[in-house]
BAFI-3210 file (N, C-alpha, C; in Angstrom, 3 decimals, decimal comma, padded with zeros to 6 digits):
// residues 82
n [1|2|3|4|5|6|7|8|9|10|11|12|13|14|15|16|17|18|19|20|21|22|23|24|25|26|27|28|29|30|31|32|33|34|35|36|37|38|39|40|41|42|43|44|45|46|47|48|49|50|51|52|53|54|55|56|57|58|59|60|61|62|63|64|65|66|67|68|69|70|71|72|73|74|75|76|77|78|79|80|81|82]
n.u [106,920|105,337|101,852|099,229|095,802|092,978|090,534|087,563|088,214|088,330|089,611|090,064|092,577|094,098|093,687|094,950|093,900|093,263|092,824|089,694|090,405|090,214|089,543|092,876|094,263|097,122|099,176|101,782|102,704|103,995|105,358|104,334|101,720|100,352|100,327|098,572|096,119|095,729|094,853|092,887|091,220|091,511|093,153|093,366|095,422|098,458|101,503|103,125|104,227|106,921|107,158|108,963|111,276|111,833|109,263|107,518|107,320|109,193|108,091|105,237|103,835|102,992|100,171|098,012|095,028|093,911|095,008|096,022|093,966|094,099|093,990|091,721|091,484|093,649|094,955|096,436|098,949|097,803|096,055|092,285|090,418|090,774]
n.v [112,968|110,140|109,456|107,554|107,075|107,653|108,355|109,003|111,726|115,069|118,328|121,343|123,689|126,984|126,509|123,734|120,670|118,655|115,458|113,084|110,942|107,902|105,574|103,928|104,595|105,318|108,396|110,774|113,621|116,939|117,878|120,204|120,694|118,524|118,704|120,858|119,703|117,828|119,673|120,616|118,795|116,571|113,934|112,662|111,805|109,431|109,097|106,997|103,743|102,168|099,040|096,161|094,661|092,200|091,180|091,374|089,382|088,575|087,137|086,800|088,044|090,400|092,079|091,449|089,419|087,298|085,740|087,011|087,367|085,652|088,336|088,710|090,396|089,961|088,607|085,746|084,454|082,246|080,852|081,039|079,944|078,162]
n.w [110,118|111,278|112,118|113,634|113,118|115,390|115,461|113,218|110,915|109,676|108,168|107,071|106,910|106,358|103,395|103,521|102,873|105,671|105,824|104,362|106,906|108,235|111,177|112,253|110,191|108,609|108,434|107,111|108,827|109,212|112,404|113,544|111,832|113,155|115,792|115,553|114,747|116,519|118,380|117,064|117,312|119,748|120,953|118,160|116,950|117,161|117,489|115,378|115,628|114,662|112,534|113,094|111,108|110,971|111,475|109,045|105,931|103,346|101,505|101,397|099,399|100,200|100,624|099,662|099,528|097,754|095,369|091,967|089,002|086,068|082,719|081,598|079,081|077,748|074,694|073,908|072,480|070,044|067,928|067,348|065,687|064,372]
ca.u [106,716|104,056|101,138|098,110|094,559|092,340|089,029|087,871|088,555|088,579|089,233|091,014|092,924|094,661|093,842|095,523|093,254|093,540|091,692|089,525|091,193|089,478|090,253|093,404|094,674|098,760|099,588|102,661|102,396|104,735|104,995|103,276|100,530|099,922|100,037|097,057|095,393|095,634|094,249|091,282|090,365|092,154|093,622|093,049|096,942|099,225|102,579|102,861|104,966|107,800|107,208|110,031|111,357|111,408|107,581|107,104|107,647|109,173|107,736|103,877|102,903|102,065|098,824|096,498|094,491|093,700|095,705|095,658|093,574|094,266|094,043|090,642|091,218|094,893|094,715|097,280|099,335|097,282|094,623|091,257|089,753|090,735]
ca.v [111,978|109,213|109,052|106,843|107,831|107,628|108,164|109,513|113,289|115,887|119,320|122,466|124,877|127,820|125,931|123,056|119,628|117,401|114,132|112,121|109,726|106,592|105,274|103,151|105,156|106,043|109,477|111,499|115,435|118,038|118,214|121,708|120,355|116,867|119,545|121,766|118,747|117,055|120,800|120,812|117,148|115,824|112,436|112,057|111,142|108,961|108,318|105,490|102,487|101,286|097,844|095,287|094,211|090,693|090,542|091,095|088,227|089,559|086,234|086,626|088,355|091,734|092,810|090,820|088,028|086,375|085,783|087,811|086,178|086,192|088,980|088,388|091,021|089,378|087,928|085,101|084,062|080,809|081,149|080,299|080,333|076,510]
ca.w [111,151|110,913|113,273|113,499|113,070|116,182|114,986|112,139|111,041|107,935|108,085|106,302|107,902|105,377|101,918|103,333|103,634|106,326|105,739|105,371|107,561|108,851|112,587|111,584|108,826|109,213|107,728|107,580|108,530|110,139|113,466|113,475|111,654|114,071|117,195|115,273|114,616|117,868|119,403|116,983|117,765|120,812|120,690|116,830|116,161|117,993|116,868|114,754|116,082|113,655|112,764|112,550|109,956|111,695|111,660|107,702|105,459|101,656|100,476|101,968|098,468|100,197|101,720|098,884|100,401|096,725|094,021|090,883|088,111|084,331|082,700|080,520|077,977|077,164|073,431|073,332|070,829|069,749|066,586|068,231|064,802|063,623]
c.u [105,394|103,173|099,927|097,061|093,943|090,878|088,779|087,524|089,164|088,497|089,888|091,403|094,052|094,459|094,259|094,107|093,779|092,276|091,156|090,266|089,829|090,155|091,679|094,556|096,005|098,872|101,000|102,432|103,516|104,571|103,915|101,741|100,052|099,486|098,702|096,253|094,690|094,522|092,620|090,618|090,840|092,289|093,536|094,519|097,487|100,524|102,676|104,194|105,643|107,824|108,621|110,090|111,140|109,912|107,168|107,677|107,853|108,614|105,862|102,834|102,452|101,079|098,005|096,128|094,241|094,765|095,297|095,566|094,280|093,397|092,863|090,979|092,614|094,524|096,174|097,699|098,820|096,160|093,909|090,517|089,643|090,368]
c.v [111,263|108,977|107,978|107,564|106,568|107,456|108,882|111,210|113,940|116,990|120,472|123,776|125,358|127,640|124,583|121,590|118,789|116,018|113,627|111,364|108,900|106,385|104,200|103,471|105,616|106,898|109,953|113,070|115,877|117,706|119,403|121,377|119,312|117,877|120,345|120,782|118,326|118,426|120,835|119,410|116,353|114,282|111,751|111,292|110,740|108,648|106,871|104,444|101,983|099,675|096,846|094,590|092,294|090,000|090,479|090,008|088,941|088,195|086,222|087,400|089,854|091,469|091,831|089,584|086,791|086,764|086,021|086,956|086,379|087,062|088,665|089,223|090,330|088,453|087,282|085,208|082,970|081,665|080,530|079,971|078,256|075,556]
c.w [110,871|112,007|112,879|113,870|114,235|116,169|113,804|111,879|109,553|108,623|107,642|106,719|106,186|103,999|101,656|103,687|104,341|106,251|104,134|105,890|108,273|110,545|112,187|110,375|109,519|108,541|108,128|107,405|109,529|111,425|114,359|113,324|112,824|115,117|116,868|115,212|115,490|118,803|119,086|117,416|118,742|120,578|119,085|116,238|117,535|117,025|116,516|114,941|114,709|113,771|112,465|111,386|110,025|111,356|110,126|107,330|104,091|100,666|100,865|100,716|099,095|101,215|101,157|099,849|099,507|095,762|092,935|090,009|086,831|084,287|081,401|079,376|077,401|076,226|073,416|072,117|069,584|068,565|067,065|066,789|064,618|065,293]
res [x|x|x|x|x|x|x|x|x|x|x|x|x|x|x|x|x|x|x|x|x|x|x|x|x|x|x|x|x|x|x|x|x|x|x|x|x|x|x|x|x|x|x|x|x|x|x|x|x|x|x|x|x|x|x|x|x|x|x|x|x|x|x|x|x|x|x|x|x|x|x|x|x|x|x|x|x|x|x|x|x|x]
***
């Protein structure tokens, strides 16, 4: 199940790590785990709201905000020499 991070929180119970998480951050954990979680830190997870598919765009490029430059180390095919 997927919850949302509340504030921010690290900590290791049996070997297992939980975190870091940021405030913001969506994780997926057990139910088991979210309930130990929630006990050692109260309110740190909220179930995370399924977004519609409506609201994404599959043409918006993603998350990036700039467009990916050339690739400087890429050696064309051209002879720079002449």
């Amino acid at each position: 199940m997927k919850y949302t991070i509340n504030h921010a929180y690290s900590s290791r119970r049996d070997g297992q790590q939980f975190g870091p998480w940021q405030a913001g951050d969506v994780v997926e954990l057990e139910p088991a785990d979210a309930e130990w979680v929630n006990r050692d830190s109260p309110g740190c997870l909220a179930e995370a709201k399924a977004k519609a598919k409506a609201e994404t765009k599959a043409d918006d490029g993603g998350e990036r905000q700039q467009q990916p430059t050339a690739d400087r180390q890429h050696r064309g095919g051209r002879n720079r020499s002449s």
